[in-house]
C-alpha positions as CSV (number, residue, x, y, z in Angstrom):
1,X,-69.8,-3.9,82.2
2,X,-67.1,-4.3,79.4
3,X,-63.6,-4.7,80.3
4,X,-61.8,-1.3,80.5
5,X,-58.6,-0.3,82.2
6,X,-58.0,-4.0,83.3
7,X,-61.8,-4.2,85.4
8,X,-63.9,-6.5,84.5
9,X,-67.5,-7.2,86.0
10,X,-66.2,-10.6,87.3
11,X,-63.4,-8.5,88.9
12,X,-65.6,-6.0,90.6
13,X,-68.3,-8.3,91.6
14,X,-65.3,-10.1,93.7
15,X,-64.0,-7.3,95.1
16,X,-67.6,-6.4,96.8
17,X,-68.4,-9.5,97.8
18,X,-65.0,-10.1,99.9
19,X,-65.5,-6.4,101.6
20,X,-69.0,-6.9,102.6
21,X,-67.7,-10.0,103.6
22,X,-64.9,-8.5,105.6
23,X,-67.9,-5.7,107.0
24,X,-70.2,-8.3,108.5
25,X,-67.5,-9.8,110.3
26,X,-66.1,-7.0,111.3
27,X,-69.8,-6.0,112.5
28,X,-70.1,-9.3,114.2
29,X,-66.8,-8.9,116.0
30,X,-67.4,-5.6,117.2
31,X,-71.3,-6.1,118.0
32,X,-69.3,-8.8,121.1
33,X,-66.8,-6.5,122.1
34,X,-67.6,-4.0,125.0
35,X,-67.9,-3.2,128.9
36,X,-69.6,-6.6,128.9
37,X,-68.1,-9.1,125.9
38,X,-70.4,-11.6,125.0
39,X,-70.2,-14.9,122.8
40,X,-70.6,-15.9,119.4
41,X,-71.3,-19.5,120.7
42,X,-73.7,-18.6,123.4
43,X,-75.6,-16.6,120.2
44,X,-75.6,-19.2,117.5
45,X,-76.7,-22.2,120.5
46,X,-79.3,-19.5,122.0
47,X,-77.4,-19.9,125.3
48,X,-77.7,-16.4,126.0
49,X,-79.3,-14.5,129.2
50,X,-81.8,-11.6,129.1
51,X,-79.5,-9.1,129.7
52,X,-76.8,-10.1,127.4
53,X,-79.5,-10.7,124.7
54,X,-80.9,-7.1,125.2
55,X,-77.4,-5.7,124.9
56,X,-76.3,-7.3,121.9
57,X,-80.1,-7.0,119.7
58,X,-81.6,-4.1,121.1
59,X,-78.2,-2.0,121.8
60,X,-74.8,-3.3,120.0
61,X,-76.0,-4.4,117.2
62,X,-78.5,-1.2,116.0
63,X,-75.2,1.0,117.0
64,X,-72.9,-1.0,114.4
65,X,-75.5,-0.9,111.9
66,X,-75.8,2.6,112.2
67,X,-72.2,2.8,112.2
68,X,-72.0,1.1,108.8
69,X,-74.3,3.3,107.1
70,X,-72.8,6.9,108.2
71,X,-69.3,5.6,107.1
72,X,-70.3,4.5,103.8
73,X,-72.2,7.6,103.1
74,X,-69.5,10.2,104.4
75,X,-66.3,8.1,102.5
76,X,-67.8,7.8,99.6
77,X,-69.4,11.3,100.1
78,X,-65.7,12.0,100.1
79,X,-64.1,10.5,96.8
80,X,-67.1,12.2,94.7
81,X,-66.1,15.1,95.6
82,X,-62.4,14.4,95.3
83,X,-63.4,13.6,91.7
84,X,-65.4,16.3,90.7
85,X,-63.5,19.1,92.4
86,X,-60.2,17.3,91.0
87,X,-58.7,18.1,95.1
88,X,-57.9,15.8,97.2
89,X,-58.2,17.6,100.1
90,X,-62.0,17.8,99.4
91,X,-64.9,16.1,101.9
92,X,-68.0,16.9,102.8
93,X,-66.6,18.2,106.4
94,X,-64.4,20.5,104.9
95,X,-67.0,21.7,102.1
96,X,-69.2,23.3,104.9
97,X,-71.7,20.5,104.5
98,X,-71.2,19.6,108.4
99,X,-70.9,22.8,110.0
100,X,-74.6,23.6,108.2
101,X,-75.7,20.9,109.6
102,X,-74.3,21.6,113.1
103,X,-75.8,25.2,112.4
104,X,-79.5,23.7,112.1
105,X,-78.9,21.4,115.0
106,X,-77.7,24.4,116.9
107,X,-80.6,26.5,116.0
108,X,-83.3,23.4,117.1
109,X,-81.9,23.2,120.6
110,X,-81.7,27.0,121.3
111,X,-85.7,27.0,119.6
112,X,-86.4,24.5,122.4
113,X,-88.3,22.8,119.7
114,X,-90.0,19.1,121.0
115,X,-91.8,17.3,118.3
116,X,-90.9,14.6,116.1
117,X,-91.0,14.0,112.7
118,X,-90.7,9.9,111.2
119,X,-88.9,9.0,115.0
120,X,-86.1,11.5,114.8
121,X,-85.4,14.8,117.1
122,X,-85.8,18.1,116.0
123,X,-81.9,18.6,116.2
124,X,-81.5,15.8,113.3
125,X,-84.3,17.3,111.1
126,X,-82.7,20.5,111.4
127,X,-79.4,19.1,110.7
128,X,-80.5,17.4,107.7
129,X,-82.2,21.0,106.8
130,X,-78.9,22.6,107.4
131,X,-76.8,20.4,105.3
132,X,-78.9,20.5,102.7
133,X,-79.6,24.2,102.4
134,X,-75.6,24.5,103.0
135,X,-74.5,22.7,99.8
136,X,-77.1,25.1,97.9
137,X,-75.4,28.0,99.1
138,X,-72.1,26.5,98.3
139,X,-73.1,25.6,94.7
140,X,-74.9,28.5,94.1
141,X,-72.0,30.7,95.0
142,X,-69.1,28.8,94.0
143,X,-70.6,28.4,90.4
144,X,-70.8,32.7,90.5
145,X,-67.4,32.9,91.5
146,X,-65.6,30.2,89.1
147,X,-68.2,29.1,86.4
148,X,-64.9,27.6,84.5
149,X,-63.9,25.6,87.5
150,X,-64.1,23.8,90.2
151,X,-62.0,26.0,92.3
152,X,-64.2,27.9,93.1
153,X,-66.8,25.1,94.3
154,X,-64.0,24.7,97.0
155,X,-62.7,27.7,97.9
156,X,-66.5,28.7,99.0
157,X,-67.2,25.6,101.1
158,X,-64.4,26.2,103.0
159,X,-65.2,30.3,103.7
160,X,-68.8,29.3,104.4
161,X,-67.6,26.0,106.5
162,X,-65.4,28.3,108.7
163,X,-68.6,31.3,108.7
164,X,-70.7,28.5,109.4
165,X,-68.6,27.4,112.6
166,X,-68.5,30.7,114.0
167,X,-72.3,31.0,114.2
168,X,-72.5,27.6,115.9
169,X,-70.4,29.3,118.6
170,X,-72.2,32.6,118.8
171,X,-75.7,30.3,119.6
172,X,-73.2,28.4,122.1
173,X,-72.5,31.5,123.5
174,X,-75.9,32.8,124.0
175,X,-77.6,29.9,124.9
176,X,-78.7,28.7,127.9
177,X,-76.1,25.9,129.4
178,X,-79.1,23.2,130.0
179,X,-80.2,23.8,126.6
180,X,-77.1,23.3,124.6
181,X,-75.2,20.4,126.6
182,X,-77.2,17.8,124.9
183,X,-76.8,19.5,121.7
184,X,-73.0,20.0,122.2
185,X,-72.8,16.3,122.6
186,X,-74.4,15.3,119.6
187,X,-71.8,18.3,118.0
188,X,-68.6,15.9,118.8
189,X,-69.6,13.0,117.3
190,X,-72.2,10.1,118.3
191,X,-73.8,6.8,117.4
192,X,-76.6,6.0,119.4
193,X,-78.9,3.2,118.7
194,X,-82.3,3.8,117.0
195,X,-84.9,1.7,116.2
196,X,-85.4,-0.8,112.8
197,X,-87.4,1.5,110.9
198,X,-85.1,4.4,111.1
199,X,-82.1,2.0,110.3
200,X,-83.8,0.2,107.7
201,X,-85.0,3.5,106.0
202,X,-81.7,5.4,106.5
203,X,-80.0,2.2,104.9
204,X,-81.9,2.3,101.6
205,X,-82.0,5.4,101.4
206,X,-78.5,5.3,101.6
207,X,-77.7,2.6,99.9
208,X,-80.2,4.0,96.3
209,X,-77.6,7.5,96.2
210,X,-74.9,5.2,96.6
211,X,-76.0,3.2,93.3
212,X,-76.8,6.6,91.9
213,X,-72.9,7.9,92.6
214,X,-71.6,4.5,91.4
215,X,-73.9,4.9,87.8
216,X,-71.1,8.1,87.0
217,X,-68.3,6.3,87.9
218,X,-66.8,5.9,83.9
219,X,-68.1,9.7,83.8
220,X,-66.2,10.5,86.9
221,X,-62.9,9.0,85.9
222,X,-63.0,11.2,82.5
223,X,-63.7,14.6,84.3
224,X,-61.2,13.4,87.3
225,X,-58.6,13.4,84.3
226,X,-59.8,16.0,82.2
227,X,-63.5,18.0,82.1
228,X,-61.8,19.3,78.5
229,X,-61.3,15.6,77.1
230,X,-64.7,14.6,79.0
231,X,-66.8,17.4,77.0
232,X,-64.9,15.8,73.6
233,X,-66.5,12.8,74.5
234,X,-69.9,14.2,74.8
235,X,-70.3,14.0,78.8
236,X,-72.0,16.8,80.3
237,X,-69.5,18.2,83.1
238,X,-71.7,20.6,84.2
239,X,-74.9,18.7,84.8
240,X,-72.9,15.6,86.2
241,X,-71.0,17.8,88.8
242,X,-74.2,19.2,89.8
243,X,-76.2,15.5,90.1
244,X,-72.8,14.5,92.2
245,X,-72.8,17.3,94.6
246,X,-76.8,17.3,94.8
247,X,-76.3,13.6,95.6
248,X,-73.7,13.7,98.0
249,X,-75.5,16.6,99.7
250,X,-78.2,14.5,100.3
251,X,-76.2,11.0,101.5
252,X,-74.4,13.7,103.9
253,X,-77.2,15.0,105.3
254,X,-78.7,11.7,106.2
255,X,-75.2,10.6,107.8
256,X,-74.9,14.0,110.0
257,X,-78.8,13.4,111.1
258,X,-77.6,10.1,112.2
259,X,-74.5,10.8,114.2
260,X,-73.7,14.8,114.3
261,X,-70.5,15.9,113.1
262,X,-67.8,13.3,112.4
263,X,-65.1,14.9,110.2
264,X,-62.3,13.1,108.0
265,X,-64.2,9.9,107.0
266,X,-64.6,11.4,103.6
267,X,-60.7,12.5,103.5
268,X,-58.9,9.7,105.2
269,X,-60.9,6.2,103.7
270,X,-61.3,7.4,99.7
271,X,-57.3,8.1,100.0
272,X,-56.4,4.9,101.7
273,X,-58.6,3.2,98.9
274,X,-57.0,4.5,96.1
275,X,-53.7,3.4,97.4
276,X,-54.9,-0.1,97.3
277,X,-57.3,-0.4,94.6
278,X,-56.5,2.3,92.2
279,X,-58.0,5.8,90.7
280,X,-61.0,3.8,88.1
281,X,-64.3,5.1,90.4
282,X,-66.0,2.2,89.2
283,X,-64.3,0.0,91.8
284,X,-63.5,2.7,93.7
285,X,-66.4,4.0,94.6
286,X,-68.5,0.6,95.9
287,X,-65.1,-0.7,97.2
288,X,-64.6,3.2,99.3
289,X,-68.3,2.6,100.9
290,X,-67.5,-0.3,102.2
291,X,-64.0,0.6,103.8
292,X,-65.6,3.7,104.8
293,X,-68.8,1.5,106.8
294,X,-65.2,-0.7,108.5
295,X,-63.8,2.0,109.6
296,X,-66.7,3.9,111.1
297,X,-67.6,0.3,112.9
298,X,-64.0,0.4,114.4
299,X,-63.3,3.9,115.2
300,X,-67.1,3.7,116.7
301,X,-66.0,0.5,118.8
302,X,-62.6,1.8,119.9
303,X,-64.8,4.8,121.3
304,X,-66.8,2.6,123.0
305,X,-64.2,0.8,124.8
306,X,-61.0,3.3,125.1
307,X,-62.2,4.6,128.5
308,X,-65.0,2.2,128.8
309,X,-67.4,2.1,131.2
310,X,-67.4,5.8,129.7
311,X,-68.0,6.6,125.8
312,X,-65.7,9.1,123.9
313,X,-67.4,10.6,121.1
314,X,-66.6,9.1,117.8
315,X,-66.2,12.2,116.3
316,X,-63.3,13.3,118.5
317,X,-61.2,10.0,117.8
318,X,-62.0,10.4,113.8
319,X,-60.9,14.4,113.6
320,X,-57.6,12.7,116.2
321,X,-56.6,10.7,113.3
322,X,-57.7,12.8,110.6
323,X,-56.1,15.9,111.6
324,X,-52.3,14.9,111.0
325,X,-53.5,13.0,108.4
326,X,-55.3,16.2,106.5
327,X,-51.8,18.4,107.1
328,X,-49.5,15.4,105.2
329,X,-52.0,15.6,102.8
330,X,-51.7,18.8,102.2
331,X,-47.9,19.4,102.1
332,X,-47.7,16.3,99.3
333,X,-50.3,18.4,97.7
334,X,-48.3,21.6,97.8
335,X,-45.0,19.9,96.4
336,X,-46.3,18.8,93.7
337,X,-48.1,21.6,92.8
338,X,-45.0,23.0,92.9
339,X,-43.1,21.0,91.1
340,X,-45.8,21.6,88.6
């Protein structure tokens, strides 16, 4: 990487090593903390009961890992789509890309469907379906509506994201109650532990689109700017919007399969990065994945304990927080337009 905008290779590389730093201990810290806290000394000197070492391998630690992996994917899920929709009120949760998926989950549980496909439930294959088929219909409409821009990209996700919700409540409705409690719950929010193949498969999976998304980054800083000055350079706008949003639609999919519907990551962390670190995607982008995997592994935590020996849905303490901070958002967004 040559130096560009003040980034250098030696820059970057530093940058990701003191977050994933800053992740594992954050993972380690949170992987004690619980109903029961346990001890980093009674771990490293294998003083540990049975119990406590059942609850930290089999049952803490899975949950933070999983954690880690559906924050990275919806934040920087989040700042693509910021870039290439040049809005920075754009995430995958307010795209449509989670009420899809909360549409297929919806339809598993009413199906009474039972099998399993690679370890998972038929709600998360369905929601993975969903997501998936969701961003088509968003891209395929969107680019009918606004060929020119990205407008209307937007504008659709958020008709088809609030269509999208309204069926969810109609199969709520009509359901039976016994069917669709389990199914609501996975609706708010939820890490639950799963077992080492699903996490390590999830996790590279993950972690290839990531590489993929940070690959555009020089590209996505030119059409964050300007698609006009990014044609002049010979970038393809068209073709690298479409890779992005394909790519994101798929890093999505596998976060909502993993925990249901947790809105805001993708709003609040790629903001909060580019405070700190800047607009060049380059840095942004590895350095928002890793913020984003923090904060998941913290808000996930503070769930666990806030009314601990009960569990409040993660989802409902991220759309708490993300809430006030979508409407700020959004007025700064409207004065300046205005002053524009």
């Amino acid at each position: 990487m040559t130096q560009q905008s003040g980034l250098t290779f030696t820059k970057l590389l530093t940058s990701i090593l003191i977050g994933v730093a800053i992740l594992a201990a954050t993972m380690l810290v949170c992987s004690l903390v619980g109903t029961k806290t346990l001890s980093i000394e009674q771990l490293i000197h294998s003083d540990i009961s049975a119990i406590d070492s059942e609850i930290f391998y089999r049952i803490r630690l899975p949950r933070v890992l999983l954690a880690s992996i559906v924050g990275a994917a919806l934040a920087i899920s989040g700042a693509v789509l910021q870039a290439i929709l040049k809005n920075p009120l754009a995430d995958p949760y307010i795209l449509g890309i989670s009420s899809g998926a909360g549409v297929g989950a919806m339809l598993a549980s009413v199906m009474g469907l039972q099998f399993t496909f690679l370890g998972k439930s038929p709600i998360a294959i369905f929601a993975f379906i969903g997501a998936f088929a969701t961003v088509w219909l968003v891209w395929t409409i969107g680019s009918l509506a606004d060929k020119r821009s990205s407008n209307g990209l937007l504008l659709t996700g958020v008709v088809i994201n609030t269509f999208l919700s309204a069926i969810t409540m109609f199969m709520v409705a009509i359901a039976r109650s016994s069917t669709v409690h389990s199914t609501m719950i996975w609706l708010m929010g939820n890490i639950f532990p799963e077992d080492l193949t699903t996490i390590t498969t999830m996790a590279i999976l993950t972690l290839l689109a990531a590489i993929a998304l940070m690959r555009l980054g020089p590209s996505l800083n030119l059409i964050s700017f300007s698609a006009a000055q990014a044609k002049t350079v010979g970038i393809n706008v068209s073709r690298v919007r479409f890779i992005t949003f394909l790519t994101t639609a798929f890093i999505t999919s596998i976060a909502v399969s993993l925990s249901g519907l947790i809105g805001f990551v993708g709003l609040i962390v790629p903001h909060a990065v580019r405070l700190i670190w800047g607009a060049d995607h380059r840095r942004l982008l590895p350095i928002t994945a890793i913020a984003g995997a923090i904060f998941m592994v913290i808000a996930d935590t503070i769930a666990r304990i806030i009314i601990s020996p009960a569990q409040l849905p993660v989802g409902i303490l991220t759309a708490l927080i993300g809430g006030p901070f979508f409407i700020v958002l959004l007025i700064k967004n409207s004065k300046r337009q205005n002053l524009l």
